[in-house]
N, C-alpha and C positions, 0 to 999 in steps of 0.2 A: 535559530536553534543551534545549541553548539553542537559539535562532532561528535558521533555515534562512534561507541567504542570499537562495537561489533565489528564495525568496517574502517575504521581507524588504528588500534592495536596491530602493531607489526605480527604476522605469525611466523616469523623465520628469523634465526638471531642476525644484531644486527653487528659488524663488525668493529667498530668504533664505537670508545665513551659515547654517549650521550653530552648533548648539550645544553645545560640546566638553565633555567632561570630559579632564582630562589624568591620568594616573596614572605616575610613575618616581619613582626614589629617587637614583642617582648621578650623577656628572656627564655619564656617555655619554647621555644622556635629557635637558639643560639644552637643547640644539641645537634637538631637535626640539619644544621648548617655545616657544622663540623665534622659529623658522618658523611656526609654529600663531599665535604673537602676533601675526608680520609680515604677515599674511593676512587681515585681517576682511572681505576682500570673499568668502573663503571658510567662516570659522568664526570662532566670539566663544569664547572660553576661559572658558567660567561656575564651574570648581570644576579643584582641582588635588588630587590627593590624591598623598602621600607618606609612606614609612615615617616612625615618631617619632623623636625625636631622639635619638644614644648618643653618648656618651663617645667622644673620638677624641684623635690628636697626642699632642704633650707636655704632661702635666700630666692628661691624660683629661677634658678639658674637653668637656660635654658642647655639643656642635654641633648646628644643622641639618641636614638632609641637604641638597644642591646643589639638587636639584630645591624643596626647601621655603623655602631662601634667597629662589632665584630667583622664586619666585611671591610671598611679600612683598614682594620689592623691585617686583614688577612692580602691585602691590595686588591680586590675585584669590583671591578664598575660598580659606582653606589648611583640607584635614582632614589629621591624621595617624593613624588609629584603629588602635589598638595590636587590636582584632579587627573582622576584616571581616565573620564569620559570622552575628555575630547584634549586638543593641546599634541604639546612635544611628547609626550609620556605612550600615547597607543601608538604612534609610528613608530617612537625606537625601538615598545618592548616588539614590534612585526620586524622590524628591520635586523633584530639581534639573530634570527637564523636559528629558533629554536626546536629545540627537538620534543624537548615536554617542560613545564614549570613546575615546580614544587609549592605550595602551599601551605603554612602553618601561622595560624593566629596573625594573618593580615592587617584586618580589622577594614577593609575596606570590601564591597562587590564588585568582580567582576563584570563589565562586561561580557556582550559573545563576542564582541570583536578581539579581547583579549583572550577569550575563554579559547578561540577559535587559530589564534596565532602560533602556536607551539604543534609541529607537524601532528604530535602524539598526542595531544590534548594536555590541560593541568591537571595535578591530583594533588588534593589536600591532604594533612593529616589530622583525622577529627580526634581526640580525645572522648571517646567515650563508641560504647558499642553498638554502633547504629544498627537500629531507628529509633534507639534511645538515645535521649538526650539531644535533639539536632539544637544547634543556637550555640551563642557566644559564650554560656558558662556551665560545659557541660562537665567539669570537674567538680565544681560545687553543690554543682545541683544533682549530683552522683551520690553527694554524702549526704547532702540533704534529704536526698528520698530514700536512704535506708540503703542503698545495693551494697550487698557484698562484695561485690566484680563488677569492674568497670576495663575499661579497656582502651584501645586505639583500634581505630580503623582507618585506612587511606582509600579512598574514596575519588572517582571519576568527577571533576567538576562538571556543573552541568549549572543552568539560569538560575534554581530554585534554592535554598535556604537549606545547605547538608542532604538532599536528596537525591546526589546522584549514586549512580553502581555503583557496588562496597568492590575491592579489590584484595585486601590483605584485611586480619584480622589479626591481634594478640589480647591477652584477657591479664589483668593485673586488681590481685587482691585487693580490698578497701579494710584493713586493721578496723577493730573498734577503739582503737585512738589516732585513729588518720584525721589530718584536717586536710585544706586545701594546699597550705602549704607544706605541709609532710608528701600528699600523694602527687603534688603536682612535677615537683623535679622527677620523680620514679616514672611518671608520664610519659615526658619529656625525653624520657632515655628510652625506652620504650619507641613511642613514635619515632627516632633517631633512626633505629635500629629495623623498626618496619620501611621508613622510606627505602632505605637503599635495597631492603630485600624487594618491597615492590620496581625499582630502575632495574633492579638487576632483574627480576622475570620479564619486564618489559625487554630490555637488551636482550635476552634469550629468545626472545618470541612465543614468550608464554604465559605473559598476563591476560589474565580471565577477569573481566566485569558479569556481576552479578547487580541482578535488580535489588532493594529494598525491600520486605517483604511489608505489605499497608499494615498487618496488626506487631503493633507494641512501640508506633510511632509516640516518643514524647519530646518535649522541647524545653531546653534550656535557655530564656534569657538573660543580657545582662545583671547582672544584681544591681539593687539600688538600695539605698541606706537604710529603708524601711525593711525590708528581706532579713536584715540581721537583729530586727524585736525578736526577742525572747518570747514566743506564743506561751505562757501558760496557760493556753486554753486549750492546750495539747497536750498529748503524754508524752510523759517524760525521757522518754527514748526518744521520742519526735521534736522536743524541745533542743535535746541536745544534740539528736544530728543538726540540724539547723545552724547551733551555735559552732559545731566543729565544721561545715559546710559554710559559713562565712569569716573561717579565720583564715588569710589574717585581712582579710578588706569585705565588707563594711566592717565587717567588726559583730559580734555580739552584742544586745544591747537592753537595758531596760530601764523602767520608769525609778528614779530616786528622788525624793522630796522636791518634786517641781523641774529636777538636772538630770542628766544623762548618766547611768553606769553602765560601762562597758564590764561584758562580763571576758576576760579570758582563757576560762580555765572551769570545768565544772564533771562533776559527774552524776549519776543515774544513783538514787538511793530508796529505799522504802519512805513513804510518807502519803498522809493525805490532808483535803483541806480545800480552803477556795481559792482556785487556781491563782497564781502570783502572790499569796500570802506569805510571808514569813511563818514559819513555821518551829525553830528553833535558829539560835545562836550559840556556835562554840568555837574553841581556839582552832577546832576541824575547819570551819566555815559556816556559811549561811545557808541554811534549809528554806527551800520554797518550794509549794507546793504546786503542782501539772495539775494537770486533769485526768490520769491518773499518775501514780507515782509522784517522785518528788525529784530535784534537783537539786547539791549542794556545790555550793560557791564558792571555788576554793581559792580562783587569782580574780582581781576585779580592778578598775580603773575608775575612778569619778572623775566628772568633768574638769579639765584645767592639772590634772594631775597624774603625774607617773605609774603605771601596774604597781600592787601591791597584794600583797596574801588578803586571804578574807578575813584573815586574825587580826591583821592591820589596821583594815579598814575600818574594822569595828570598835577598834581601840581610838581610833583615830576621829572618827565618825559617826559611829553607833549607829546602830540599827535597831529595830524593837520586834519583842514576838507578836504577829498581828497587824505587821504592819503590811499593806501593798507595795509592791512592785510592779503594777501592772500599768 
């Protein structure tokens, strides 16, 4: 069982930075790397750990991860331990003398033995306003399910899957043209911005953990290629949060003569009809019909080829009234 806040959380400030460990891997986690730098009157950043490096881009050239860049370039101890369980990796992160760890899009679990190494405990910062959303893609699946507000919380680590005491909260509108990548840098800066306010009430002796309340628990998993089908057997607002909740990965996507089109780009119009139906064709774009309402198609991608307007495509490609999409 990892450390109980209740009796773990300093209550008297404590006189010295704090002693960070930082742990992320993408670039939504470089922000709050950078706020932790800007602050040594709150914390010293002694150890940064991030996934190993893979193969990415053109060519499969193997990269580092954003977060592992970023702390070279800034010079603080870089680990990347391909296992956290057992090995060099749990005795250094005990041996580094830490005071609390910072968390952001790891991508790996903790152990308790690491949960439990850092005097103060770890605290993650989840993107999205628990006990909504817990899991790996809780920005997506924000837009996906329609919320207006979504937010950041930083969060007591604990064994379970996003369910330990919430600690700090901020709340950050969701636009009705936010995708994942619009709200996700705004996130980012946000979470940045909540960490060091939660170090700094820790440092004062005045961080409070709060339980999760059990009603309004939901979960976010990873996305997988399938996640970004085009349901037209939904309506049309539901269609297209979906499509705006998987850009820009997997992508949008629907049935085209036996091929894949990505849709990137589309909006919410009157129409009706059987769901995935084309519906109309104009230089506007391609009308298809939801289950209720309709959906027009205004950037799209066919397989093996470059984004293009829907005026393109159709010039290019044609599409017919009555035909499926589904």
């Amino acid at each position: 069982m990892a450390h109980n806040p209740a009796t773990t959380l300093p209550r008297r400030p404590l006189d010295r930075p704090l002693r960070v460990a930082f742990l992320g891997t993408p670039a939504l986690a470089v922000p709050t790397l950078d706020a932790l730098l800007a602050a040594p009157d709150v914390c010293e950043v002694v150890l940064v750990v991030s996934q190993p490096d893979k193969p990415s881009g053109r060519g499969n050239k193997v990269r580092p991860t954003p977060v592992a860049a970023r702390a070279v370039e800034a010079g603080i101890p870089l680990m990347q331990p391909r296992r956290v369980r057992r090995g060099e990796f749990p005795e250094a992160f005990e041996a580094a003398g830490l005071d609390v760890a910072v968390v952001i899009a790891y991508g790996r679990i903790l152990t308790t033995r690491l949960l439990e190494a850092p005097t103060y405990g770890c605290v993650n910062v989840h993107a999205s306003l628990l006990p909504k959303w817990r899991g790996a893609g809780p920005i997506q699946w924000s837009i996906i399910g329609g919320d207006a507000v979504t937010g950041v919380t930083t969060m007591w680590m604990e064994e379970g899957l996003d369910t330990g005491p919430m600690l700090l909260k901020a709340e950050e509108p969701i636009g009705p043209d936010d995708t994942s990548k619009s709200l996700g840098p705004r996130l980012g800066q946000l979470g940045a911005d909540l960490a060091v306010e939660t170090l700094r009430a820790l440092q004062a002796g005045r961080l409070v953990a709060t339980d999760q309340p059990e009603d309004g628990v939901s979960h976010a998993p990873l996305l997988t290629k399938d996640d970004g089908r085009m349901r037209w057997e939904e309506s049309a607002t539901a269609t297209r949060n979906r499509q705006r909740g998987v850009t820009p990965w997997p992508g949008g996507w629907c049935a085209y003569r036996g091929e894949t089109l990505r849709v990137h780009e589309c909006q919410r119009i009157d129409g009706a009809g059987v769901p995935g139906t084309v519906l109309a064709v104009s230089a506007d774009g391609i009308d298809v019909a939801c289950a209720s309402g309709a959906l027009r198609l205004t950037r799209v991608q066919p397989a093996g080829r470059r984004a293009m307007s829907a005026a393109d495509f159709v010039n290019g490609y044609g599409v017919d009234v009555g035909e499926s999409l589904a």
